[in-house]
Each structure stands twice: as C-alpha cells, then as structure tokens.
Backbone as a printed PyTorch tensor [residue, N CA C, xyz], in Angstrom:
tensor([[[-37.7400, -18.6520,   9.1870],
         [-36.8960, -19.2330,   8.1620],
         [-36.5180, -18.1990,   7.1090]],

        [[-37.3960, -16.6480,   7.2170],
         [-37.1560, -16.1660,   5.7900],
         [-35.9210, -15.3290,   6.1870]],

        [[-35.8280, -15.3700,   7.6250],
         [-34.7140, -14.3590,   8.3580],
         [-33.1650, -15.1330,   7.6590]],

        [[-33.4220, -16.7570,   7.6610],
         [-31.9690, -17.0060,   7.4700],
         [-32.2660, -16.9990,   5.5450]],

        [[-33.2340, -17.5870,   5.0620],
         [-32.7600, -16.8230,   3.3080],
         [-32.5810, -15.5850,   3.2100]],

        [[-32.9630, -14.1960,   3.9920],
         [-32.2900, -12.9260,   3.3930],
         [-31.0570, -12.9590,   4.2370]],

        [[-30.3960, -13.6750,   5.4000],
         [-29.1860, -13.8370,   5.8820],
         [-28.1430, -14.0310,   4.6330]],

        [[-28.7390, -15.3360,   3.7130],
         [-27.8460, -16.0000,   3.0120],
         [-27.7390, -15.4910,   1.8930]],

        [[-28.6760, -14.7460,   1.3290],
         [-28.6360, -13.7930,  -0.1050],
         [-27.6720, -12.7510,   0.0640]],

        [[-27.9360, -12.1830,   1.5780],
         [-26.8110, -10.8440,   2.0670],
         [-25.6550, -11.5940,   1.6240]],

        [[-25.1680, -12.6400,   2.0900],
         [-23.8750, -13.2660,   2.4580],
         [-23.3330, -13.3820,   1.1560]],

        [[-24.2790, -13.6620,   0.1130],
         [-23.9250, -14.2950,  -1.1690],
         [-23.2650, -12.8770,  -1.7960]],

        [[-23.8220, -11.7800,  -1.9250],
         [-24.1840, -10.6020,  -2.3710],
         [-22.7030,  -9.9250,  -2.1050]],

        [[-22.4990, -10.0950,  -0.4990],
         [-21.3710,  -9.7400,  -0.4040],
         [-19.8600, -10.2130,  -0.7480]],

        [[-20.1670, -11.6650,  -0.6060],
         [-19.2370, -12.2690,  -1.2260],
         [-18.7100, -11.5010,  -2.7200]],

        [[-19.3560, -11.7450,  -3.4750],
         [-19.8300, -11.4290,  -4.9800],
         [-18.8350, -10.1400,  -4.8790]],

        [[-19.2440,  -8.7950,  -4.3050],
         [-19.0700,  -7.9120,  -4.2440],
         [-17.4600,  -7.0380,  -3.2300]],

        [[-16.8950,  -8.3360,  -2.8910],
         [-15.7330,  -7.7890,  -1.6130],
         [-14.8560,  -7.4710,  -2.6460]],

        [[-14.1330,  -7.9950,  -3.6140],
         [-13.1820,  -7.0770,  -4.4600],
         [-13.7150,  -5.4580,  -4.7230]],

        [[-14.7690,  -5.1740,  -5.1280],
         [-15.5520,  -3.7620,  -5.0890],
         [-15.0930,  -3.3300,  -3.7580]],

        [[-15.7400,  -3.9580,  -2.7420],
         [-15.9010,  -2.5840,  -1.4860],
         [-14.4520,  -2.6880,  -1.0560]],

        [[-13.5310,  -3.8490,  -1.4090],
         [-12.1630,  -3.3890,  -0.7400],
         [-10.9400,  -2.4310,  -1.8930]],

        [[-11.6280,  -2.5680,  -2.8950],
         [-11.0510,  -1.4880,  -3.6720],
         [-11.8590,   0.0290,  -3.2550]],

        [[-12.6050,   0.1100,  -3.2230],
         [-13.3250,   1.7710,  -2.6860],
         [-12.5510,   1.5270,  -1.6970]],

        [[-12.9350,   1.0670,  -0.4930],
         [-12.0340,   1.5430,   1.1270],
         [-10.7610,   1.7830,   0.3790]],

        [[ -9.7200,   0.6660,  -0.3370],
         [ -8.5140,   1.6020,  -0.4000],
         [ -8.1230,   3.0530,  -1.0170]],

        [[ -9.5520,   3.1820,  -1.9240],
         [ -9.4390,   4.2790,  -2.8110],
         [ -9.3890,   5.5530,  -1.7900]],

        [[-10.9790,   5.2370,  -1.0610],
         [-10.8850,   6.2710,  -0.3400],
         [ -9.8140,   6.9260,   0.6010]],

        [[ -9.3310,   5.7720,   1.3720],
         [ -8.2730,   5.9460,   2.6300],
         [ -7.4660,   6.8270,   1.6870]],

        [[ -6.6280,   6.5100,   0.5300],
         [ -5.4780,   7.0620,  -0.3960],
         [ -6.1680,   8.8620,  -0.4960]],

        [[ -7.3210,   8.5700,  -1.3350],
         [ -8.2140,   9.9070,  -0.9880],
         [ -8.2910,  11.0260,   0.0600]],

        [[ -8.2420,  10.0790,   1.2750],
         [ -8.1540,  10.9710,   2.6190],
         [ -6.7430,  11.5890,   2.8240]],

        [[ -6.0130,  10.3070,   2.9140],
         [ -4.7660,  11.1290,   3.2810],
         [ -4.2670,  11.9500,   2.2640]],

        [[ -4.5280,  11.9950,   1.0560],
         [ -4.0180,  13.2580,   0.4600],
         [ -4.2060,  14.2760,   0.6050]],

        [[ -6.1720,  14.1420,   0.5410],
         [ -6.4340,  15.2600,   1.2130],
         [ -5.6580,  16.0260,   2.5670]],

        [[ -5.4920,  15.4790,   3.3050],
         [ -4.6140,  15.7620,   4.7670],
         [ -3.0240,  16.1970,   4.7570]],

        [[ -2.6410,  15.3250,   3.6870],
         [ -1.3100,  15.7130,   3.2000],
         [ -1.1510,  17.0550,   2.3920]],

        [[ -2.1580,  17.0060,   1.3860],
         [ -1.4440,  17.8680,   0.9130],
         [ -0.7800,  19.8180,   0.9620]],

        [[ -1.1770,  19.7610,   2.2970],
         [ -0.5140,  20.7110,   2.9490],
         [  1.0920,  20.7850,   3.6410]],

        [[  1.0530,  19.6410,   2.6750],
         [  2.6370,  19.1870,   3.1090],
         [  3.7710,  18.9650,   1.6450]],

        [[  2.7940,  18.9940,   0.4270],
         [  3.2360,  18.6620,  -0.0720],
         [  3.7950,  17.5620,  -0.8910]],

        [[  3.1210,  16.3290,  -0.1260],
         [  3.0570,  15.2060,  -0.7020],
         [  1.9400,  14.1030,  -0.9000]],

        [[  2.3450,  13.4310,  -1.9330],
         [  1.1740,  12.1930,  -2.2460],
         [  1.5040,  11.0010,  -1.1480]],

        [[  0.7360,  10.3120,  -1.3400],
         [  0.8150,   8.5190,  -0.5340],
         [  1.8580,   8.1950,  -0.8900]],

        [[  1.9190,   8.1070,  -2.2170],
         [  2.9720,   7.3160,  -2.9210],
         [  4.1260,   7.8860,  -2.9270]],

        [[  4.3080,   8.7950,  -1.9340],
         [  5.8220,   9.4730,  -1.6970],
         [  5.8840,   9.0110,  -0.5730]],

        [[  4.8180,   9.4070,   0.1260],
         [  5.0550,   8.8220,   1.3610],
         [  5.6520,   6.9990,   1.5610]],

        [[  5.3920,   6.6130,   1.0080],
         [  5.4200,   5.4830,   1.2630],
         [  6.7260,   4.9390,   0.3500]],

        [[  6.8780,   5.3590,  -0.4650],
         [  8.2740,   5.5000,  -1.1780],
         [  9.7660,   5.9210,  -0.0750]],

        [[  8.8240,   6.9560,   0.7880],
         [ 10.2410,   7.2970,   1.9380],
         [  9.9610,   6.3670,   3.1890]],

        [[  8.5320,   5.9100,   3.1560],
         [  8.7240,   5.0860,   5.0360],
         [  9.4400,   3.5940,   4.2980]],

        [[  9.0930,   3.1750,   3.2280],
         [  9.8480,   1.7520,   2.7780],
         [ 11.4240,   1.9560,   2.4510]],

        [[ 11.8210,   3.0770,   1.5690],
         [ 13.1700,   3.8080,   2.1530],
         [ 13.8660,   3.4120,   2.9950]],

        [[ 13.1820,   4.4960,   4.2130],
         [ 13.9740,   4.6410,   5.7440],
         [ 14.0570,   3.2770,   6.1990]],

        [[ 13.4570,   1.8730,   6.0500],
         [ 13.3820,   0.8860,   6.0760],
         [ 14.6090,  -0.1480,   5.2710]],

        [[ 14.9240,   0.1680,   3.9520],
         [ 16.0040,  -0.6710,   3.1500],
         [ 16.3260,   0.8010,   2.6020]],

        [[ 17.3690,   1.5050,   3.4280],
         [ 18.3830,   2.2450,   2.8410],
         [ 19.3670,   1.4270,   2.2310]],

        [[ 19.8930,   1.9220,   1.2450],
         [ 20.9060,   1.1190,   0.1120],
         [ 20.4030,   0.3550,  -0.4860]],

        [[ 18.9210,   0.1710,  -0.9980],
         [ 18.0210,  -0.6250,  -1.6430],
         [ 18.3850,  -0.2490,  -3.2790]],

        [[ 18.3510,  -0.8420,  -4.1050],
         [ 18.4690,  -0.4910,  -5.5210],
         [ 16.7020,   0.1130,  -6.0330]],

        [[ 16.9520,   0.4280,  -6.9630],
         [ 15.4370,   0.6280,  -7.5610],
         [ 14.5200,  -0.4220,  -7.5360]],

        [[ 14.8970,  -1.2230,  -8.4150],
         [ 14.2560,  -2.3790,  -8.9520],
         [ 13.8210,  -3.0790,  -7.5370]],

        [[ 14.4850,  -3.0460,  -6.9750],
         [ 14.4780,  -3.9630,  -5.5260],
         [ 12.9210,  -2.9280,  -4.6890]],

        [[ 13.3220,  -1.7970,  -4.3060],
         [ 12.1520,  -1.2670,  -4.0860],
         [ 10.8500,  -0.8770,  -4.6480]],

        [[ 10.9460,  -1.2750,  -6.1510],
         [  9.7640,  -1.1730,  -7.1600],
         [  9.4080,  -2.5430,  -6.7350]],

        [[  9.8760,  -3.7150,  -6.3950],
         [  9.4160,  -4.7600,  -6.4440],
         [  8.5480,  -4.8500,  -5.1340]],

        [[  9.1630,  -4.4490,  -3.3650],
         [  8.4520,  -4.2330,  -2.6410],
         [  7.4140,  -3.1770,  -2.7230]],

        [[  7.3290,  -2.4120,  -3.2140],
         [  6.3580,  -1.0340,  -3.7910],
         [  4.9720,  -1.9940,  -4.5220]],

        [[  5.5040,  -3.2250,  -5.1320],
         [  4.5940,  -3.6390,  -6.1970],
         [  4.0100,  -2.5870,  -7.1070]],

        [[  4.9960,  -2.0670,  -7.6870],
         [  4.6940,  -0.7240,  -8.6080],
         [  5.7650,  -1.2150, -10.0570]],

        [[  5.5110,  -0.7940, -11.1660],
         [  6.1620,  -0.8320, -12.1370],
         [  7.8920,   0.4440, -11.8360]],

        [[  8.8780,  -0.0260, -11.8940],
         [  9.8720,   0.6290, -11.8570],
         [  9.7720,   2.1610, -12.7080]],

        [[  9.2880,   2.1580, -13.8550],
         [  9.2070,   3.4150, -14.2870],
         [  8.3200,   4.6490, -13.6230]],

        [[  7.5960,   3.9940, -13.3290],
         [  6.5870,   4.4390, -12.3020],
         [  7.4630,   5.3120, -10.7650]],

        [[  8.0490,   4.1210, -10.4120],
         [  8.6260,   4.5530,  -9.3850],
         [  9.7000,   5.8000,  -9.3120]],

        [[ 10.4890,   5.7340, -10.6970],
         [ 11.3840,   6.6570, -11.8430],
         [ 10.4350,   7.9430, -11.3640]],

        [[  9.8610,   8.2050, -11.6360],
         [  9.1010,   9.6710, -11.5550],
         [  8.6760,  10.0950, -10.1800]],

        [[  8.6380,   9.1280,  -9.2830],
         [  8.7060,   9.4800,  -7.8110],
         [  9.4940,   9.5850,  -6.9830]],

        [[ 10.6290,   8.7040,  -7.2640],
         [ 11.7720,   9.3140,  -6.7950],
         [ 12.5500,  10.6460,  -7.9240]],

        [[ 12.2020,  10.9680,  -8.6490],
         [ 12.9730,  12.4880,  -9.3210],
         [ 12.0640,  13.3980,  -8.4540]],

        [[ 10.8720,  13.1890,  -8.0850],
         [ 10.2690,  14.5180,  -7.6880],
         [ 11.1600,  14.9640,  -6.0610]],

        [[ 11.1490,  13.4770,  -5.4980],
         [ 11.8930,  13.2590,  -4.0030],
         [ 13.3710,  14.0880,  -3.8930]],

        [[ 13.5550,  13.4820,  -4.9090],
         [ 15.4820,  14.0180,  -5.2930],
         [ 15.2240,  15.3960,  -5.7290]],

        [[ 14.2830,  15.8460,  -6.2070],
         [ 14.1760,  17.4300,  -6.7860],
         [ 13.7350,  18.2250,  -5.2230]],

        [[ 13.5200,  17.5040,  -4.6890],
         [ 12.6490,  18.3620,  -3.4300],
         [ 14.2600,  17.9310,  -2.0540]],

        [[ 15.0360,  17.5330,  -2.1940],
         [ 16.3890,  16.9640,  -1.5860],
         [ 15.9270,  15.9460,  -0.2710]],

        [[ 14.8780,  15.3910,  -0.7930],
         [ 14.5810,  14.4130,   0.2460],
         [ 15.6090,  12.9660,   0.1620]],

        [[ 15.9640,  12.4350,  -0.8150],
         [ 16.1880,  11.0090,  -0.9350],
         [ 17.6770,  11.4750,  -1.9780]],

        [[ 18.6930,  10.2510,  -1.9580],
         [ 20.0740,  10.6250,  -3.0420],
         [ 20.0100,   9.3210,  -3.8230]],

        [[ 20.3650,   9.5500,  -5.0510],
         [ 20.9450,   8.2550,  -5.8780],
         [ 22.1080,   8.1930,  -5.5400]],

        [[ 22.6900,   6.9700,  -5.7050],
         [ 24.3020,   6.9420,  -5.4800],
         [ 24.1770,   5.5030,  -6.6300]],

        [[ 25.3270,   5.6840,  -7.3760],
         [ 26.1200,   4.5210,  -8.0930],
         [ 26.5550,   3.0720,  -7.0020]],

        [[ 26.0460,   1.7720,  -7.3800],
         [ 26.5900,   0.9070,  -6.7810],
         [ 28.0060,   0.6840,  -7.3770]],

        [[ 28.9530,   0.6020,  -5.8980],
         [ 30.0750,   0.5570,  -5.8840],
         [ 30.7400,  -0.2400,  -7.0410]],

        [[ 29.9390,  -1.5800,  -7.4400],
         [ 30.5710,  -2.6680,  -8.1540],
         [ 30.0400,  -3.0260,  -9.5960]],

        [[ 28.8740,  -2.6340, -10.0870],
         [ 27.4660,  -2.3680, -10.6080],
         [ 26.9920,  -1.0850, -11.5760]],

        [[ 28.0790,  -0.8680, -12.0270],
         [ 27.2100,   0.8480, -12.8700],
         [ 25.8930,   0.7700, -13.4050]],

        [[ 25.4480,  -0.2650, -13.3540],
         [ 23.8740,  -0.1800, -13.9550],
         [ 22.7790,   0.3240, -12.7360]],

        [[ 23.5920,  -0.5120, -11.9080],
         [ 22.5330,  -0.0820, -10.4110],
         [ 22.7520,   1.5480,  -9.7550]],

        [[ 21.4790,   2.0460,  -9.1920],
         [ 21.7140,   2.7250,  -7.9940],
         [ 21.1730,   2.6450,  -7.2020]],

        [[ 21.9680,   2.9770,  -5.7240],
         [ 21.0750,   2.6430,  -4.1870],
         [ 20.6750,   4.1880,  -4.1880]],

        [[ 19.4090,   3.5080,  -3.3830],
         [ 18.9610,   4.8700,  -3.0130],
         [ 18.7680,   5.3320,  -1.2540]],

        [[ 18.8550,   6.6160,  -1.2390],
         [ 19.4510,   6.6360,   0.8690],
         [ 18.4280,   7.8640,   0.8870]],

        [[ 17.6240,   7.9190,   1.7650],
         [ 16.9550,   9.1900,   2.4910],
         [ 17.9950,  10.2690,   2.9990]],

        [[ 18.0020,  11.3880,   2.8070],
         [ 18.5250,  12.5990,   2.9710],
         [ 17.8180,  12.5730,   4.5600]],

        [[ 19.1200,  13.2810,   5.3770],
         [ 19.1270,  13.2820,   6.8610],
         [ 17.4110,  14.7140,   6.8720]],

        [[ 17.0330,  15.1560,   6.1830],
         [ 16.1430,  16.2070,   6.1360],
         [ 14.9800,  15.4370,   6.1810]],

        [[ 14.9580,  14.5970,   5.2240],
         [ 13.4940,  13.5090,   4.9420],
         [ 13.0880,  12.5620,   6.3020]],

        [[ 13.7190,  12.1380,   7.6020],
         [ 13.6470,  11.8550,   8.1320],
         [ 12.9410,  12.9000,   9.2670]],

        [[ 12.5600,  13.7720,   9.0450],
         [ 11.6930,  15.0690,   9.9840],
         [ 10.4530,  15.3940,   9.1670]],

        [[ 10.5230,  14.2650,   7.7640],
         [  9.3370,  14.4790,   6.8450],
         [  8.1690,  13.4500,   7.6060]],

        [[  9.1570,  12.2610,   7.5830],
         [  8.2360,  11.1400,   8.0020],
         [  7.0920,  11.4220,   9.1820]],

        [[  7.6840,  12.0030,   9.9070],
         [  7.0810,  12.2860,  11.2900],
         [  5.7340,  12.5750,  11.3480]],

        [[  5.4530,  13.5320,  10.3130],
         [  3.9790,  13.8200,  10.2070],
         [  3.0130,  13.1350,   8.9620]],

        [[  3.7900,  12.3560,   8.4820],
         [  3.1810,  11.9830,   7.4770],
         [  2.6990,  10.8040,   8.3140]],

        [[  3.3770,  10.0010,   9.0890],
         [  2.8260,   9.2410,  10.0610],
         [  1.8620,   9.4240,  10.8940]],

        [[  1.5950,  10.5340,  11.3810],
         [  0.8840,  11.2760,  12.0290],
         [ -0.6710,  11.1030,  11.2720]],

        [[ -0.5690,  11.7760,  10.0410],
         [ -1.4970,  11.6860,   8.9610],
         [ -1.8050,  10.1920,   8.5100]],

        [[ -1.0390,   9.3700,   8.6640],
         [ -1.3190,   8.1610,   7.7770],
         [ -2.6910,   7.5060,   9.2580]],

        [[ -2.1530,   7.7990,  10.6490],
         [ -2.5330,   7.5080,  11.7360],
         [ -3.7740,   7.8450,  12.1860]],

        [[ -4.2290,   9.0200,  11.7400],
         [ -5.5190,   9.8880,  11.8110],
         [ -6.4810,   9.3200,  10.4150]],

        [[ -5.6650,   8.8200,   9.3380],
         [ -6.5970,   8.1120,   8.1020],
         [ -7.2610,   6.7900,   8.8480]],

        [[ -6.1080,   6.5360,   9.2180],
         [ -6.8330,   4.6650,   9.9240],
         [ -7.9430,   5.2400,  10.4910]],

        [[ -7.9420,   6.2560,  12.0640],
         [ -9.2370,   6.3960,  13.2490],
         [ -9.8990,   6.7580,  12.0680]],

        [[ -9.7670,   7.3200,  11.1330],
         [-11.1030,   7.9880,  10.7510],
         [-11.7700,   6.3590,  10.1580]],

        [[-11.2550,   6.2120,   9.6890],
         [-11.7440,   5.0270,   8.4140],
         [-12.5750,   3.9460,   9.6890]],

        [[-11.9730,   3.6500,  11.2160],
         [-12.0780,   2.7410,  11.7680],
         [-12.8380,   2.7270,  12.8670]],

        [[-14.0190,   4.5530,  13.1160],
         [-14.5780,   4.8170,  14.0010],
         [-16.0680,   4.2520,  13.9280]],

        [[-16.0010,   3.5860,  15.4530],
         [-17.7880,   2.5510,  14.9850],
         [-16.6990,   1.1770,  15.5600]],

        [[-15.8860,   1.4390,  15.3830],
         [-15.3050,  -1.0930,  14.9420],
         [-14.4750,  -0.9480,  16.7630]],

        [[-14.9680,  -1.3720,  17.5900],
         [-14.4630,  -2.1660,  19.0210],
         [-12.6260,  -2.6940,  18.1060]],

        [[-11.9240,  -2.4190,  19.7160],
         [-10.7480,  -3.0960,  18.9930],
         [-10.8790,  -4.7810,  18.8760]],

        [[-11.7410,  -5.1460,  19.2240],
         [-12.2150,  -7.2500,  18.7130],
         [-12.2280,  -6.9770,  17.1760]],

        [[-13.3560,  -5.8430,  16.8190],
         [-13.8960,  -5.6780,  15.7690],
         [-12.3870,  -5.7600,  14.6410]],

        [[-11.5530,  -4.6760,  14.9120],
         [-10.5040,  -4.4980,  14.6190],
         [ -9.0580,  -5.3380,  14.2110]],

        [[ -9.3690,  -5.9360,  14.9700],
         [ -8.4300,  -7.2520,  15.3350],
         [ -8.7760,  -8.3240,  14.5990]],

        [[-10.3620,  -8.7240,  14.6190],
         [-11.1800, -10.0870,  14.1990],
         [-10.9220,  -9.0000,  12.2150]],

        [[-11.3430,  -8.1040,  11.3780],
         [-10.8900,  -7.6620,  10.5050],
         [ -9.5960,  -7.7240,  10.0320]],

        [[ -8.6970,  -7.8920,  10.5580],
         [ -7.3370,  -7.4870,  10.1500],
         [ -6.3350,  -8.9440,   9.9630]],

        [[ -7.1850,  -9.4020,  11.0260],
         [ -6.8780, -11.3720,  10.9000],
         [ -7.6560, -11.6160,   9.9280]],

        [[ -8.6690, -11.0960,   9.1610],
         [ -9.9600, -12.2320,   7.9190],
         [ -9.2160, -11.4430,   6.9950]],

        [[ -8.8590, -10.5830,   6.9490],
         [ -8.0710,  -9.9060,   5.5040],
         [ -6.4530, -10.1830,   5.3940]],

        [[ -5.8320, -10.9380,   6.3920],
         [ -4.7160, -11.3150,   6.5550],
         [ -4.7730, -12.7190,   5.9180]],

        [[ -5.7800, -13.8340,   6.3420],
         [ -6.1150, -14.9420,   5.5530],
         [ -6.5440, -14.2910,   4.1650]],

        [[ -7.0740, -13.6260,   3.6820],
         [ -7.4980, -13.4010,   2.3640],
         [ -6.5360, -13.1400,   1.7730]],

        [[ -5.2150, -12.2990,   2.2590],
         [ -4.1510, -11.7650,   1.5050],
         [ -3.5040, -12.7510,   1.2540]],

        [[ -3.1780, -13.7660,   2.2370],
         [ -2.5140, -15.2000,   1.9380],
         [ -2.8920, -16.0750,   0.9240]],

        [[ -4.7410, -16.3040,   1.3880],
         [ -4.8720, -17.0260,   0.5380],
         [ -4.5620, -16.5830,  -0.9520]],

        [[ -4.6550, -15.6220,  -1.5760],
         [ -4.5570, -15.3360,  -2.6080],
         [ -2.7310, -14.9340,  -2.9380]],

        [[ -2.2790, -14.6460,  -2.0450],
         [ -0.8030, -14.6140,  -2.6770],
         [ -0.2340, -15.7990,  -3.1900]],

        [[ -0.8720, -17.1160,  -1.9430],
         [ -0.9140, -18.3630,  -2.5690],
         [ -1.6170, -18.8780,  -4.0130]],

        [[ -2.7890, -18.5080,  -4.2320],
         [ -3.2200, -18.6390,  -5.4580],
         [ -2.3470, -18.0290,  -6.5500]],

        [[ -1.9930, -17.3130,  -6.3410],
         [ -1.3490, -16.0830,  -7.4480],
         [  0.0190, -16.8470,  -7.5840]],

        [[  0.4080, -17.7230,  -6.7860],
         [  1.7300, -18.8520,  -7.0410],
         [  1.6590, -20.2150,  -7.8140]],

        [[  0.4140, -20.0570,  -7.8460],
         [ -0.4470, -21.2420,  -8.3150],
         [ -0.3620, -20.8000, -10.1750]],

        [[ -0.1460, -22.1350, -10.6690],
         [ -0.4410, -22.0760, -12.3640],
         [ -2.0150, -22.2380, -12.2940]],

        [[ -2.4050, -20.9370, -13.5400],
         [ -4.3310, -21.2670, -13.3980],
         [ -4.3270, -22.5040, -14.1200]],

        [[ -5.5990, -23.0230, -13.7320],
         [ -6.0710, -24.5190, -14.2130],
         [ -6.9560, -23.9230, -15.0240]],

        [[ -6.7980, -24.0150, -16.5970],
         [ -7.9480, -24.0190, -17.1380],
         [ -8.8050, -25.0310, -17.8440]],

        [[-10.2200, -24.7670, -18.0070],
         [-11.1580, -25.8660, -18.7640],
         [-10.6800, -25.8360, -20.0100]],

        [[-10.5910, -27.0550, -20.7320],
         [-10.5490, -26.7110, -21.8530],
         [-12.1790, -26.8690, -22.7820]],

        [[-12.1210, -26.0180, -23.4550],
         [-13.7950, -25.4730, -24.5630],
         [-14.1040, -26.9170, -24.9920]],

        [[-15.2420, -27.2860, -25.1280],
         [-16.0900, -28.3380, -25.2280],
         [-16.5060, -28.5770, -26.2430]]])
C-alpha cells in the first residue's frame, strides 16, 4: 500500500510542478538550438520569424506579431536585423499606408534549409530515451493541455469574492 502513497505524492508533486519543468524543456531546447545556430548567425526567434514568413508571405506586422504571440515592437527589432542582413523586404500596402507586408527575400529561402536541419537535430536530442508511442502518447497529453488552457484563457476568471 505504501508503493501506491509514494505513487500518489509523486503524482501530486508533479502536477504542482509541470508549468516549471515545461518552461525549463522550452528554455533549454531554445538554448540548444542557438547554441547550434549560432554558427549561422541566427537566433530562434529569427528563425521562426522566417519559417512563419515563408508560410504568410504578404502578412502585415501586426498580423504576424499576433501569430508569433510576441509583442509587435518586439518583433520591430527582428525583422530590422532580417532586413539589415537582406533576408526579408517591407513593402507599403497597396491601399493602407499605415500597413506593411512583409515577403522573404528569394536568398532567405536557402537560409531555412539548415535552420530546419538544426531545429530537427534539437527535437532527437531533447527526445532520445522516448519509443515513438512514447512520443506520440506526449505530444497528444500536451496537445489536450494546450487546448485545455487556450480554452480557459477564453474563459472570463471567476473570482471569490473576500469574506
């Protein structure tokens, strides 16, 4: 019987603790691939600034700060470094002077290649030890978790009111 109370203390413990260990894993992974990258010259957050890009070319800023889930100013300083390095172009929307789309430079598209490469070698590393069940059964329990909570996060909080 004492096998299933330290079962259930583990369980509790971890519960408690999964915002922690899934913030380290992402820290680290970001960690790795820079490390790996940066013989290339770039951060994650470029990277991923050009694979969501190559994805919604003619995207406005705002529009890709919003899929980025990044603050737009934020994003402001990652695309100038992109545009300074002639990876990515602003262009004026045709109808819109406030807006600009932004388009990957035909050069940045021979960038992706290895950064994929790298993003690909972060996963095996991170994922050596886990059976692809293992893999699969993970990626489905963090797929419900992401839901459930995008759903919550749509949700008005209910609060107690003080007593």
């Amino acid at each position: 019987m004492q096998g299933n109370d330290e079962e259930h203390i583990d369980q509790d413990n971890a519960l408690r603790t999964i915002g922690f260990v899934l913030h380290d894993v992402g820290r680290l992974m970001r960690k790795r691939f820079e490390q790996q990258a940066a013989h290339l010259g770039f951060t994650r957050s470029q990277w991923l600034v050009l694979l969501h890009l190559a994805k919604n070319e003619g995207i406005h800023q705002a529009g890709l700060a919003e899929i980025l889930e990044i603050e737009p100013i934020s994003l402001v300083r990652i695309l100038d470094k992109l545009e300074g390095r002639g990876l990515i172009e602003r262009r004026q929307h045709p109808t819109d002077r406030r807006l600009w789309l932004l388009f990957l430079d035909p050069k940045a598209h021979s960038s992706l290649e290895p950064l994929h490469a790298i993003g690909e070698a972060t996963r095996s590393e991170a994922l050596v030890g886990l059976s692809d069940t293992d893999r699969a059964a993970m990626l489905r329990m963090l797929g419900t978790v992401k839901t459930n909570l995008v759903e919550a996060c749509a949700r008005p909080v209910a609060r107690k009111k003080a007593g």
